[in-house]
N, C-alpha and C positions, 0 to 999 in steps of 0.2 A: 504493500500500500504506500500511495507516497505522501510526503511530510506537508503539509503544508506550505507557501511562498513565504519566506520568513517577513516580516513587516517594513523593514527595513532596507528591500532591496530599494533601488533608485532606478528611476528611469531610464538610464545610462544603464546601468548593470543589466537591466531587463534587457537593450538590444545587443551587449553582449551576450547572455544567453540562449539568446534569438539566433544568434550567429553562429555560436558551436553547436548548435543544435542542427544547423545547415549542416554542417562540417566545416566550416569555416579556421584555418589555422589564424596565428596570433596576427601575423602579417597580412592576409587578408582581410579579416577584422578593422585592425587600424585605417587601412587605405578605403574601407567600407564606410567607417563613423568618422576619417578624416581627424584622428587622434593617432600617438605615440605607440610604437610598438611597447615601450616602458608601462605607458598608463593603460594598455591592455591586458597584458600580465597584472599590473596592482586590479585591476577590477576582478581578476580572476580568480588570482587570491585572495581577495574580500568573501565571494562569490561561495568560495571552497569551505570558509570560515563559518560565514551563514548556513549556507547547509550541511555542515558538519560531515564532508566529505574530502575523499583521498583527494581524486582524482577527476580531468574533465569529463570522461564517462559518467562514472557516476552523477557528477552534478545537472550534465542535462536529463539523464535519468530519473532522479529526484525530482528536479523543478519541474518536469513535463507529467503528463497522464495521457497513458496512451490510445485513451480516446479523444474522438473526431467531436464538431460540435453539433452534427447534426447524424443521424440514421443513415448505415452505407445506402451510396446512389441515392439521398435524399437532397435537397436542398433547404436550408433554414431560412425563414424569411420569404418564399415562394411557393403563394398558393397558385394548385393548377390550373390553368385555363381552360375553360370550358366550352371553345371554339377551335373546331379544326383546322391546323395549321397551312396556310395554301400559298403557294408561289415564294416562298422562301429557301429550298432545301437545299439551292445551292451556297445561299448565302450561308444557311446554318454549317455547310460542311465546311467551307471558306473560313469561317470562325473558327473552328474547333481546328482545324489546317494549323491557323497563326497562333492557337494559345500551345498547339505543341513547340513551338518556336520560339516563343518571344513571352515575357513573366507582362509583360502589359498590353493590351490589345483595346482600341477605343473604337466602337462604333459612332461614326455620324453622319445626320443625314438631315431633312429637315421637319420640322413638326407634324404630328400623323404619319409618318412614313412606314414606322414599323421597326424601329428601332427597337423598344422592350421586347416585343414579342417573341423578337430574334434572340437577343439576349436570354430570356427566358428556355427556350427552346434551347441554344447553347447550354446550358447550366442542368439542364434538366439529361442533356446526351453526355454530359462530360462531368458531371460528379462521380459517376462509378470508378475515376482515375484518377481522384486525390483522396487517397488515403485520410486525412484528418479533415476534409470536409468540403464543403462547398455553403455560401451563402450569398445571399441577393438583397439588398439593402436596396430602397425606395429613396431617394434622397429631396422630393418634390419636395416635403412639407422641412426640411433639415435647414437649419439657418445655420454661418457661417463657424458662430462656437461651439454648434452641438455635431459635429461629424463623428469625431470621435465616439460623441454615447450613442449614437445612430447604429453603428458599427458595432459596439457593443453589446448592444440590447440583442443585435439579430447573434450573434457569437454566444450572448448568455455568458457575456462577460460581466462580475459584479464591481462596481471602483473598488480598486484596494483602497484601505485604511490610510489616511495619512498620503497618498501620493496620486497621481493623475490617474485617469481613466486610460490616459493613451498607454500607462505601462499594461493594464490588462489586456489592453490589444495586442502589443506587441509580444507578449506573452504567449497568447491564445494562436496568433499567427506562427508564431516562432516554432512550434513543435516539430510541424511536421508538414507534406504536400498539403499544398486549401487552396482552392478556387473561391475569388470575393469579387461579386459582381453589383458595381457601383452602379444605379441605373437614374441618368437626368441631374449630370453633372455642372451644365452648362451655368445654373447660377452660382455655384458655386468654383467657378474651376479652377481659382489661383489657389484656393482651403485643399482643394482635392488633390492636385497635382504635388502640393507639398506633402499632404498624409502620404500619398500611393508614393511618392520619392522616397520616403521615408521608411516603409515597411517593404521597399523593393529591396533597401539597401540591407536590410538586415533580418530577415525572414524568406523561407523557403514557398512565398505567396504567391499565385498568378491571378494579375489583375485582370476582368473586364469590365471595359466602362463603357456607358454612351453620354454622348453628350448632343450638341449641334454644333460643336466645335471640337477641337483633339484640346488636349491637356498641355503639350508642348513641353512634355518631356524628353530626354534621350533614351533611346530604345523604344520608343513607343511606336506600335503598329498600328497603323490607322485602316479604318477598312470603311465603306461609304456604303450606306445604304438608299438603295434609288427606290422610285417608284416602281411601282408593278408594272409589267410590259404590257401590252394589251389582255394578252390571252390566260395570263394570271389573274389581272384585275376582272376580268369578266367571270373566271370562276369561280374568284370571290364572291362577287355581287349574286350572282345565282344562289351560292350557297348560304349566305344571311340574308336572302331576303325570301328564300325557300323556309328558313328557322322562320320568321317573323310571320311570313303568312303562308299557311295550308293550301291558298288557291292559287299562288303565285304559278304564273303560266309564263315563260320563258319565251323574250322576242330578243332575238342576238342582234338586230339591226339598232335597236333601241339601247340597248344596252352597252355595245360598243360605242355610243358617243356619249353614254354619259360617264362611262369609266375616261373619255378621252378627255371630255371636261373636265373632269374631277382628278387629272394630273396622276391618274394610276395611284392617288394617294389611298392607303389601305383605311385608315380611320376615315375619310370623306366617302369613301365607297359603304364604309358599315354604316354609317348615319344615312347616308340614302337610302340605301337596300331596307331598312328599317321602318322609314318613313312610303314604300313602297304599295304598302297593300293600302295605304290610307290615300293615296294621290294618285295610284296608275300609274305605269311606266313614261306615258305619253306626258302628265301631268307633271311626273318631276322632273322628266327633261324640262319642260317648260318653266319650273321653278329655281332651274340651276341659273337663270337669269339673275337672280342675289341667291346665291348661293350661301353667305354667309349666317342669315336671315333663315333659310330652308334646312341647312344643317344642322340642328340643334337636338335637343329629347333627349339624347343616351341614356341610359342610366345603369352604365357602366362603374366598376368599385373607381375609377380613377375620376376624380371631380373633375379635369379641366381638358380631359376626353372625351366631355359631355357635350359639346360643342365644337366645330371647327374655328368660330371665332375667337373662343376660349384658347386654344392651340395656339393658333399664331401670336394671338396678345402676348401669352405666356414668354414670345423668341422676341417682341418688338417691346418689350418693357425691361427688356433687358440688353436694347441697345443705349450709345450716350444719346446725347443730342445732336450732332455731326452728322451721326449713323441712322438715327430717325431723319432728318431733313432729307439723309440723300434716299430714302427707303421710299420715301413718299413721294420725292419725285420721279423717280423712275419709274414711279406707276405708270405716268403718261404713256409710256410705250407698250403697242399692241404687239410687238415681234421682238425680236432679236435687235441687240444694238452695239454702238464699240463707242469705244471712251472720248473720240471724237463729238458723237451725237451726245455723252450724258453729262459731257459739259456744256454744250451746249443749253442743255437743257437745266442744268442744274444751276448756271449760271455761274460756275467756279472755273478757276484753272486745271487744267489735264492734271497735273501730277496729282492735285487737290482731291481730286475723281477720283482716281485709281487709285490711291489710298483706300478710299470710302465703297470704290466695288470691290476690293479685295479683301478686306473686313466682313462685307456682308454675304461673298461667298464664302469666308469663312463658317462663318455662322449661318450657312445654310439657307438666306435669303434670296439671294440671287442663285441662278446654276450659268456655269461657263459652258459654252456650244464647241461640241468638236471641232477641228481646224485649225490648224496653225495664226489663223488671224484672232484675235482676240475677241471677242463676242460673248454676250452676255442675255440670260431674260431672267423675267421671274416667274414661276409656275402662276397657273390662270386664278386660281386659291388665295394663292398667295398677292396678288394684285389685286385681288377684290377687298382685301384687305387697306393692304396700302393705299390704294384710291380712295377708299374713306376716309383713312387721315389726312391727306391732301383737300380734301372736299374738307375738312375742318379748320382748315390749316387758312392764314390771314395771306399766304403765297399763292393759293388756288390759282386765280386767274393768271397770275403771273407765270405759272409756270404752265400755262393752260399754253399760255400766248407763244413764251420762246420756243413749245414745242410744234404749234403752230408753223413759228418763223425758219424751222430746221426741218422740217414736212419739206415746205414748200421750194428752199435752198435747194433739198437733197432730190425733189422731182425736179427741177430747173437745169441740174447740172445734168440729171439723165439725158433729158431730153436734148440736153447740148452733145450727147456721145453718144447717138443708138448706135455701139457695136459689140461685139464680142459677146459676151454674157449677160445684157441689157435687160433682157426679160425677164431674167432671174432676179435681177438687181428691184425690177420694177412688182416682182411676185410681192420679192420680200417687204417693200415700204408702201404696197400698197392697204393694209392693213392698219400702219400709223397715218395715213392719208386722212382715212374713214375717220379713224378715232378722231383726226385732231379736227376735221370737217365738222365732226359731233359736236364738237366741243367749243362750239364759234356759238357766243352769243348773236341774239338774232338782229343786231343792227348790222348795217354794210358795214365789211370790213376785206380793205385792199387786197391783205394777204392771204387771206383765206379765198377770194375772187382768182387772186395771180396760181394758187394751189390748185381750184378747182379745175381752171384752165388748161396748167399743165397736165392733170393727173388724166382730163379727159383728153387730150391728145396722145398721151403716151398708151391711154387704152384703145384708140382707135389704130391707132402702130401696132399693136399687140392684137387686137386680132386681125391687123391685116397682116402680119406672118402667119395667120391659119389658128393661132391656138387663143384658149379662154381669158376671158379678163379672170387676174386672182380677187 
């Protein structure tokens, strides 16, 4: 049986224990906790004293119990879902790929994407392979001082007497193989990334995280989780909106453009599918018009999964004020764009821009388009959003206008070079044409006159080479 942790041990002393309990020799150790080979030895010896043992064997032996904190192949902290797992498997093998590889692995992607679910699923296939445990901590409702006891509560760690909560962790971590799966890190991730920095360095732990950002540590693997492809997302919506209603009769035509609208997002697709026996297929295409407004009801255990608007709030209340300004103008754009056009539009300078769209992909605002040329959008969800806070915003018209004024530039310089790839060019912006057409208050206004002009001649070139206006 073993002795109890003596009272006395120190924080310090617990990640050296943590560390021969790896195997870790003296010199590793040091260069781990970035201390003396000397004052690893003296903590040893202290260590040996306390627990009234020869040798380092015995001592991890003593201070460890050689049980796990949760039931083999179980996970602590993770009840099971009760929704069949659809168009994930490859990401789920993908993950479990990289945590054989690498002790940190961070999912991200953007809000409703299906990042938990994944994680879950990981954790649920890959406990039976850490010997002392596996746990899943929710970190939504965790504020920045309480991680630590967050972590603990799921480990069934109690505070030691007299010293931090974080030595019980590192304790509990320290024994032996555990899988700890941090999930919705993103408001927290400068707290996280030093915890997980922290118990990498000194415990035999393998991290998974999600966030809608990476943690920005060394060694950290990052893996992206996108939306569903068509033919996943459609077998989604069949299948919860087959649970939801008994009579649900199956139309693929209808249903591939609402999965298309709905950006392959896995939580926008369950909130439809839900609301489907109450509105008809036909109807909620029609509704996906405010979509933000139609997605709502869940009542899901996660509160701010109850809503799609709920979701994105959650990622846009946790940008600065720089990063809101530029989120909101970029709504204006109905397609794809490049940092040419979002200065334009933003009314900043380029470098200024690209700062602020490289932050918001980071955080999984924006998505970057294949191709060597830089290019950018934001999913259809995700702009339905941000156009509202634009429409609130005292800049509205103003940025209504310079996108107006960059429409109409960028049809003008077309129309000055129909060659080469011109139709493509005119596919792509004829889209923001419409939108910014839309968006012309109804008194005469020059540029939007000089816009409409071009836009209709370039369409009359367009199908006078044979093919459709976009």
């Amino acid at each position: 049986m073993n002795a109890p942790r003596p009272a006395t041990v120190s924080a310090r002393e617990a990640e050296v224990i943590a560390a021969l309990g790896a195997g870790l020799s003296n010199a590793q150790i040091a260069r781990r906790l970035h201390i003396s080979v000397r004052t690893v030895e003296g903590h040893v010896s202290s260590l040996l004293r306390k627990y009234g043992v020869a040798d380092r064997r015995a001592l991890v032996a003593r201070s460890a119990t050689p049980s796990s904190f949760t039931a083999p192949g179980g996970v602590a902290g993770l009840v099971g879902s009760r929704t069949t797992f659809i168009g994930r498997h490859e990401d789920r093998r993908a993950v479990l790929d990289a945590l054989d590889r690498h002790g940190l692995v961070t999912l991200v992607g953007p809000g409703g994407v299906g990042k938990t679910r994944v994680a879950e699923a990981v954790a649920e296939a890959a406990a039976a392979g850490f010997p002392y445990g596996a746990a899943f901590v929710d970190l939504v409702p965790v504020r920045h001082d309480a991680l630590a006891q967050a972590v603990a509560a799921v480990l069934g760690v109690a505070e030691p007497a007299h010293q931090s909560i974080d030595v019980g962790v590192v304790e509990r971590l320290g024994r032996g193989r555990s899988l700890l799966v941090l999930d919705n890190c993103e408001h927290l991730t400068d707290t996280v990334a030093a915890f997980v920095d922290r118990i990498l360095a000194v415990c035999p732990v393998t991290v998974l995280a999600t966030s809608r950002e990476r943690l920005g540590l060394p060694g950290e693997r990052v893996l992206s989780v996108a939306p569903l492809p068509l033919c996943s997302a459609e077998e989604l919506f069949h299948d919860r909106a087959a649970m939801a209603d008994s009579e649900y009769v199956r139309d693929e035509t209808i249903v591939s453009r609402l999965c298309t609208r709905l950006d392959g997002l896995p939580l926008a697709i369950e909130l439809a599918a839900a609301r489907g026996g109450a509105l008809g297929l036909t109807g909620l295409l029609t509704g996906l018009d405010d979509c933000l407004r139609l997605l709502t009801g869940g009542r899901g255990p996660v509160a701010r999964h109850r809503s799609l608007r709920t979701v994105i709030s959650w990622s846009h209340d946790l940008l600065t004020g720089d990063e809101r300004a530029a989120f909101r103008r970029f709504s204006v754009f109905a397609g794809d764009f490049d940092l040419a056009a979002a200065a334009e539009v933003a009314g900043e300078h380029v470098a200024t821009v690209a700062d602020m769209v490289g932050r918001l992909v980071d955080k999984n605002l924006l998505t970057r388009r294949g191709g060597p040329a830089g290019r950018w959008r934001m999913l259809d969800t995700v702009r339905a959003f941000a156009a509202e806070r634009l429409r609130e915003s005292r800049e509205h018209a103003d940025v209504r206008h310079r996108h107006l004024c960059w429409a109409s530039a960028a049809a003008a310089d077309l129309l000055a070079g129909l060659d080469g790839d011109w139709h493509d060019r005119f596919d792509a912006l004829a889209g923001d044409a419409r939108a910014a057409l839309a968006g012309v208050p109804r008194r005469p206004d020059p540029v939007a006159y000089r816009l409409a002009s071009t836009v209709a001649r370039l369409a009359f070139a367009r199908r006078f080479v044979g093919e459709a206006v976009a």
